[in-house]
C-alpha positions as CSV (number, residue, x, y, z in Angstrom):
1,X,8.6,17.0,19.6
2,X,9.7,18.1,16.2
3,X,9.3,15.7,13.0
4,X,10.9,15.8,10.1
5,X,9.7,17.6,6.9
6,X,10.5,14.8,4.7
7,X,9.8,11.3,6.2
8,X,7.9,12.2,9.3
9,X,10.5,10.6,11.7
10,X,10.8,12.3,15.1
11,X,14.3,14.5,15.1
12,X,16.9,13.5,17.5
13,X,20.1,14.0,17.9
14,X,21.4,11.3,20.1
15,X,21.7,8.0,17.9
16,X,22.7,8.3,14.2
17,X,21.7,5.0,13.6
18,X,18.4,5.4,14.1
19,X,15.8,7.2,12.2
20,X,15.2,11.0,12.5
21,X,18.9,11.5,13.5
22,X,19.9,15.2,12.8
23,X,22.8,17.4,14.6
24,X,21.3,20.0,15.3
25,X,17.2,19.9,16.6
26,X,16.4,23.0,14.8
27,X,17.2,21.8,11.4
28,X,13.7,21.2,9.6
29,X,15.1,17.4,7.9
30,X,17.1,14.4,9.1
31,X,20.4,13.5,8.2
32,X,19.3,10.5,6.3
33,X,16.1,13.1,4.0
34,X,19.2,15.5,3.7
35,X,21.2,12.7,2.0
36,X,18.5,11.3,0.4
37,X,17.9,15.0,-1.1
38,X,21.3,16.0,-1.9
39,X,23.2,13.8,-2.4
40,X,21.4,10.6,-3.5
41,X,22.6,8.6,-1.1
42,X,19.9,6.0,0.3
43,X,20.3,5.0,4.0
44,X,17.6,2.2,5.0
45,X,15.3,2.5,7.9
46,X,15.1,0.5,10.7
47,X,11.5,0.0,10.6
48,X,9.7,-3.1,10.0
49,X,6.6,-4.4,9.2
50,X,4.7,-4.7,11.9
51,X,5.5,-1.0,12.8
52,X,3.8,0.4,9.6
53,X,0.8,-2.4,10.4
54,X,0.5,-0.2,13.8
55,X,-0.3,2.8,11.3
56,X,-2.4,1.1,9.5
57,X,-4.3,0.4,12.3
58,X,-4.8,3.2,13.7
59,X,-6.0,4.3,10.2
60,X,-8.5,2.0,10.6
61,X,-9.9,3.3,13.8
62,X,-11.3,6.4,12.0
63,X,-13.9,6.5,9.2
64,X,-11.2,8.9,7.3
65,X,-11.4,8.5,3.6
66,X,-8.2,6.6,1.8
67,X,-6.3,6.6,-0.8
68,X,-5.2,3.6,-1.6
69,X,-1.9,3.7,-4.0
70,X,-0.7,0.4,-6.3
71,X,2.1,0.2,-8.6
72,X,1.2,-1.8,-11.9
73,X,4.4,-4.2,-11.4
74,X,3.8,-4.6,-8.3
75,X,-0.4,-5.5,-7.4
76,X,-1.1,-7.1,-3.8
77,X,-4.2,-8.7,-1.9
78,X,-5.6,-5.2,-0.7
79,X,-7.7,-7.2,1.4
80,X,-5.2,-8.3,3.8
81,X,-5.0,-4.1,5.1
82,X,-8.7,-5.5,6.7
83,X,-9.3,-1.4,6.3
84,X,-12.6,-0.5,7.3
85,X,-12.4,3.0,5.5
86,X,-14.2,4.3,2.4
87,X,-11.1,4.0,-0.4
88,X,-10.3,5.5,-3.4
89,X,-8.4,2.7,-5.3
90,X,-5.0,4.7,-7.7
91,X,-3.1,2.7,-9.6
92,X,0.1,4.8,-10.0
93,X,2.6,5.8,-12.5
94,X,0.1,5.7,-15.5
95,X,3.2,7.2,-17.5
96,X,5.0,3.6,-16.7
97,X,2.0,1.4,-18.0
98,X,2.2,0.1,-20.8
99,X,-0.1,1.4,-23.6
100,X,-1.7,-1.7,-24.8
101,X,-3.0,-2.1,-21.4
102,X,-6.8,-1.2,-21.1
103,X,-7.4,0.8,-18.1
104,X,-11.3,-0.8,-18.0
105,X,-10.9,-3.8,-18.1
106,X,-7.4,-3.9,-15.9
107,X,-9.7,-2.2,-13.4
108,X,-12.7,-4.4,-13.4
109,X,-10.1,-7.4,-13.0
110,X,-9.3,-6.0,-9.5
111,X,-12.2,-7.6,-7.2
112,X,-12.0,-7.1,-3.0
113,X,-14.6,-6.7,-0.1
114,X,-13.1,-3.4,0.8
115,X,-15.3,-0.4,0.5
116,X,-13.9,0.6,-2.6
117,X,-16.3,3.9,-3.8
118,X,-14.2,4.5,-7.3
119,X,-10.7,2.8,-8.9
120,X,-8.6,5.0,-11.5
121,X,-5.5,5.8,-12.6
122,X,-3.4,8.7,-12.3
123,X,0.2,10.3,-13.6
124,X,1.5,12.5,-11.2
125,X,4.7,13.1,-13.7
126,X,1.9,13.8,-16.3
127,X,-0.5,15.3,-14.2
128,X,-3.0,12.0,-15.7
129,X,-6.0,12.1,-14.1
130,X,-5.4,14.3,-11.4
131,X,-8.1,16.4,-11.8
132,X,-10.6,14.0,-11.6
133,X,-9.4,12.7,-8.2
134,X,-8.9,15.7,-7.1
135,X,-13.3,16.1,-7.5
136,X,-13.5,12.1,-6.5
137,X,-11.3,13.3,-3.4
138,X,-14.0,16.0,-2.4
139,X,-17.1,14.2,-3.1
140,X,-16.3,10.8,-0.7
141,X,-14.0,12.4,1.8
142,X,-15.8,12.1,5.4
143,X,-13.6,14.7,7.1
144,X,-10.4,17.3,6.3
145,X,-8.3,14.6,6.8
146,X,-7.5,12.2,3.8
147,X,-4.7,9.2,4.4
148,X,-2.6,7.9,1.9
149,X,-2.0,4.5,2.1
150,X,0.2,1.7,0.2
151,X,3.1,-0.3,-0.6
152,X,6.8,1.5,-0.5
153,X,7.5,2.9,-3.7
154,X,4.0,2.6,-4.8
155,X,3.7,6.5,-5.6
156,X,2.2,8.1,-2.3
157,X,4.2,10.6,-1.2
158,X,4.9,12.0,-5.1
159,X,1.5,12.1,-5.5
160,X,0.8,14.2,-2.0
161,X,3.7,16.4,-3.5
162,X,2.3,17.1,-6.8
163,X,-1.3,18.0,-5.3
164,X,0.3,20.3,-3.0
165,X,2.3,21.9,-5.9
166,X,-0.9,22.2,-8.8
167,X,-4.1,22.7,-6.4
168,X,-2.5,24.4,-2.7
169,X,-0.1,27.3,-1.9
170,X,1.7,25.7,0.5
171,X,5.4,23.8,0.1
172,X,5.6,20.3,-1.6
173,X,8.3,19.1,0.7
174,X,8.0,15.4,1.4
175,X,10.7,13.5,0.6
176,X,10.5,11.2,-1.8
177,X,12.8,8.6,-4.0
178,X,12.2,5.6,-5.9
179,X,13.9,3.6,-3.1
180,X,11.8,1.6,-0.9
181,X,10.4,2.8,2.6
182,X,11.5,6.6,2.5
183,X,8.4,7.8,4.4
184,X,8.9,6.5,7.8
185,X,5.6,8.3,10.3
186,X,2.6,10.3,9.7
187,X,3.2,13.5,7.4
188,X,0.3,15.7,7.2
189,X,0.3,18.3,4.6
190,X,-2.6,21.0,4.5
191,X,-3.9,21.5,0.7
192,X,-6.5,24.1,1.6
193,X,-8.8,25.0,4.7
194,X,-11.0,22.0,3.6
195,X,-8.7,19.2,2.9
196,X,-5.2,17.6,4.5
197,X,-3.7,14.9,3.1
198,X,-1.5,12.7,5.5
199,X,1.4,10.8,3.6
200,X,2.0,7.2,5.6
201,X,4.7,4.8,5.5
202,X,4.9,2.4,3.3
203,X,4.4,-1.3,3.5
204,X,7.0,-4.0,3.5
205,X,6.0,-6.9,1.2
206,X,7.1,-9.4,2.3
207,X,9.4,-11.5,-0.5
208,X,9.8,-8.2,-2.3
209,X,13.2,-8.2,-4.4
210,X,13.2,-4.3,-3.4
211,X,14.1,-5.7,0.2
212,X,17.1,-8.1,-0.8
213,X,18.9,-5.7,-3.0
214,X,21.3,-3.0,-3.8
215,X,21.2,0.5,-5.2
216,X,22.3,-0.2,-8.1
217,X,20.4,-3.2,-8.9
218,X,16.9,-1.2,-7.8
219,X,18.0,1.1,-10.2
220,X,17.7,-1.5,-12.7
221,X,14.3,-3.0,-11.6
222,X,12.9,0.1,-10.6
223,X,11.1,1.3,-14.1
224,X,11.6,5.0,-15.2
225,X,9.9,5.3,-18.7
226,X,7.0,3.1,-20.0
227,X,7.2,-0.3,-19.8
228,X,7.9,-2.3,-23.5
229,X,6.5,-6.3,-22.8
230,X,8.7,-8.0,-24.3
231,X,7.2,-11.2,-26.0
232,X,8.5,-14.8,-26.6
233,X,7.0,-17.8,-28.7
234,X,8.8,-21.3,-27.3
235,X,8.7,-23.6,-29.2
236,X,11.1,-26.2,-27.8
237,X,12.6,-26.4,-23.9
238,X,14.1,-22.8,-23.1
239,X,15.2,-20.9,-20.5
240,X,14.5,-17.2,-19.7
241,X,17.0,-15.3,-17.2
242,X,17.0,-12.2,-15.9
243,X,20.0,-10.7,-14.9
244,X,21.3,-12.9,-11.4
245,X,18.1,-12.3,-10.0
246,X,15.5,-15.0,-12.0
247,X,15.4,-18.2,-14.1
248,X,12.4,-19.8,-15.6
249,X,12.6,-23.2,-17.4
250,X,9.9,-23.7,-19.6
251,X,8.8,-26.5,-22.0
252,X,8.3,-26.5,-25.1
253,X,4.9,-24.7,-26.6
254,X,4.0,-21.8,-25.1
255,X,3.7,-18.0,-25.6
256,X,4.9,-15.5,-22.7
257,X,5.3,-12.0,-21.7
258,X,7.2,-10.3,-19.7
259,X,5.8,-6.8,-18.0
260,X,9.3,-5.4,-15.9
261,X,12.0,-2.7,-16.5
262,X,13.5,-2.5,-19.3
263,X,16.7,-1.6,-18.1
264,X,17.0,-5.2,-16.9
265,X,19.1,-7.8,-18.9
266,X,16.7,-10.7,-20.4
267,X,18.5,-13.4,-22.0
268,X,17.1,-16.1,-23.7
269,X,18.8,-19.9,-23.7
270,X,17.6,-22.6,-25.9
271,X,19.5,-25.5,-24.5
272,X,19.9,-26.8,-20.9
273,X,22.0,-24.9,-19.2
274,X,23.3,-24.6,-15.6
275,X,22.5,-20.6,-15.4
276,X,21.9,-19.6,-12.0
277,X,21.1,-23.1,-10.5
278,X,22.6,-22.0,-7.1
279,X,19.3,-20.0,-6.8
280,X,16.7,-21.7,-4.7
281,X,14.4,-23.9,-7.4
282,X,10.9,-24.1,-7.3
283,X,8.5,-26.2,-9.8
284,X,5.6,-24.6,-10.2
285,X,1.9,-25.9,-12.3
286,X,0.9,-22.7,-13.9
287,X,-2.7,-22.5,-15.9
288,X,-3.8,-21.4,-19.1
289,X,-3.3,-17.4,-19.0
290,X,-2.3,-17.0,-15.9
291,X,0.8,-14.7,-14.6
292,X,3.7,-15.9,-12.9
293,X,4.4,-12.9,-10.0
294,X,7.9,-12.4,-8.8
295,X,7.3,-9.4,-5.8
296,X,9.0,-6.4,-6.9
297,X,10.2,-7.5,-10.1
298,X,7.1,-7.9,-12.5
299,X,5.2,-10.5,-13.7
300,X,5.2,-13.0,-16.8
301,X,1.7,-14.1,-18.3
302,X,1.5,-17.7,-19.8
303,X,-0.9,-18.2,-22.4
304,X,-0.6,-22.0,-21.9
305,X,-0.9,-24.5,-19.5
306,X,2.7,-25.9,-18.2
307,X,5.0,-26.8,-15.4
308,X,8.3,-24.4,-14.9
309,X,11.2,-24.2,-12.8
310,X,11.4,-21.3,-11.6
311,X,15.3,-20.2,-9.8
312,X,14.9,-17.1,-7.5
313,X,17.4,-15.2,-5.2
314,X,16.9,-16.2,-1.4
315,X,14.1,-14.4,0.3
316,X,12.2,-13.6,-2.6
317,X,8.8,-14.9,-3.4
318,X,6.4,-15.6,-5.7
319,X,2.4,-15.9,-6.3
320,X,0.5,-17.2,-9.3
321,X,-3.0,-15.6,-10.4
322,X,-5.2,-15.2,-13.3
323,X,-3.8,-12.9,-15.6
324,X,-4.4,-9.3,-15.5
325,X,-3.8,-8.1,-18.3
């Protein structure tokens, strides 16, 4: 049984609408990691949930340290993986984060009852940090084998990749992309006689806008250079929308920012409007300094107490939590 190099998925050549689908059994990748390589073209999986929650459990079953990988844009309850594990705790794509954001204080703001032994953050385009896990990596590991664990497009497998190329002479060849679930099984890659690292897939939020939309429009949520927060004072009834995806109402008095890509259109109304009232409308209470979460997209912090109406694509969600930053 031969897997592929890039996902993980077991090759076969009898279905091509399933994953690991290939022609020919001896090639080393899938069709779908071939396309995904060469020609940018983004086939999605098959796989749901509850088959990466099967992973995670049998994560669970060892004592195996884990890296636990979150995007900045996109924070979770990391107690709901009930992971018994020793964890490392990386928040991603340091690179993307805004500057004004202190990494201390952001990290003491992230409480759980997981067996957390250190939390950092790390730059694997920049190489930020990498050092330092790399020692934190050695000193709490309980065996060779070190999982990587956390939501799709969070970072993990371009993290494995850039370890493999700075500290191991073997090939960096997982696939990666900053489309959701491209890892789709257990990928162990060998960084030296003493350590492997073992890229898993990644976890479907559930609500996520990365689930409910098209290439081009991930391209447009999906960050690629440092985040600017974009700041509003209201001062009467106005409306923020983003692109077709989002509309807040909010009343008057109130100072907000927004922490998404900024290759997304933000448009400003001061006047009631009709903009996007199709979408689903929720009314929300939201307290002083406190963000307003849409999953996948980013977050907007309110420094004041108020009650919005919030319009949002179907199947997306939201959460509300004290602010973060």
């Amino acid at each position: 049984m031969n897997k592929c190099l890039g996902c993980g998925a077991v090759l076969q050549n009898e279905d091509s609408s399933l994953d690991g689908y290939t022609k020919n059994l001896n090639y080393k990748y899938c069709q779908r990691c071939f396309k995904i390589n060469y020609y940018n073209e983004y086939i999605f999986s098959s796989k749901s949930n509850s088959d990466y929650l099967k992973k995670i459990e049998k994560i669970n079953k060892t004592k195996d340290l884990v890296i636990l990988t979150l995007d900045f844009l996109n924070m979770f309850d990391i107690n709901r993986l009930n992971l018994n594990n020793p964890i490392l705790l990386v928040i991603t794509k340091k690179d993307l984060i805004p500057r004004s954001v202190n990494e201390v204080k952001f990290l003491d703001k992230i409480k759980s009852d997981l067996n957390i032994k250190d939390k950092m953050f790390i730059s694997s385009k920049n190489n930020y940090n990498l050092d330092l896990l790399m020692d934190k990596i050695y000193k709490h590991k309980t065996s060779n084998n070190v999982y990587v664990v956390g939501l799709t497009n969070s970072g993990k497998s371009t993290l494995i990749n850039k370890i493999l190329k700075n500290y191991s002479i073997n090939e960096s060849d997982i696939t990666t992309s900053n489309l959701p679930s491209t890892t789709l099984d257990f990928l162990e890659k060998k960084v030296d006689k003493d350590l492997t690292l073992i890229d898993t897939p990644g976890l479907l939020d559930d609500g996520s806008i990365l689930l409910n939309s098209s290439k081009e429009e991930l391209k447009k949520i999906i960050p690629k250079k440092e985040i600017n927060p974009i700041i509003y004072q209201i001062k009467n009834d106005q409306s923020i929308i983003i692109e077709d995806f989002l509309k807040v109402d909010i009343p008057k008095f109130n100072n907000i920012i927004l922490y998404m890509s900024n290759d997304l259109n933000v448009t400003r109304i001061y006047k009631e409007n009709n903009n996007l009232n199709e979408l689903n409308l929720y009314k929300i209470n939201i307290s002083d300094n406190s963000d307003l979460v849409i999953k996948g997209l980013g977050f907007i912090k309110f420094k004041n107490e108020c009650e919005i109406k919030v319009y949002l694509k179907k199947g997306v969600k939201y959460f509300v939590r004290k602010s973060i930053v």
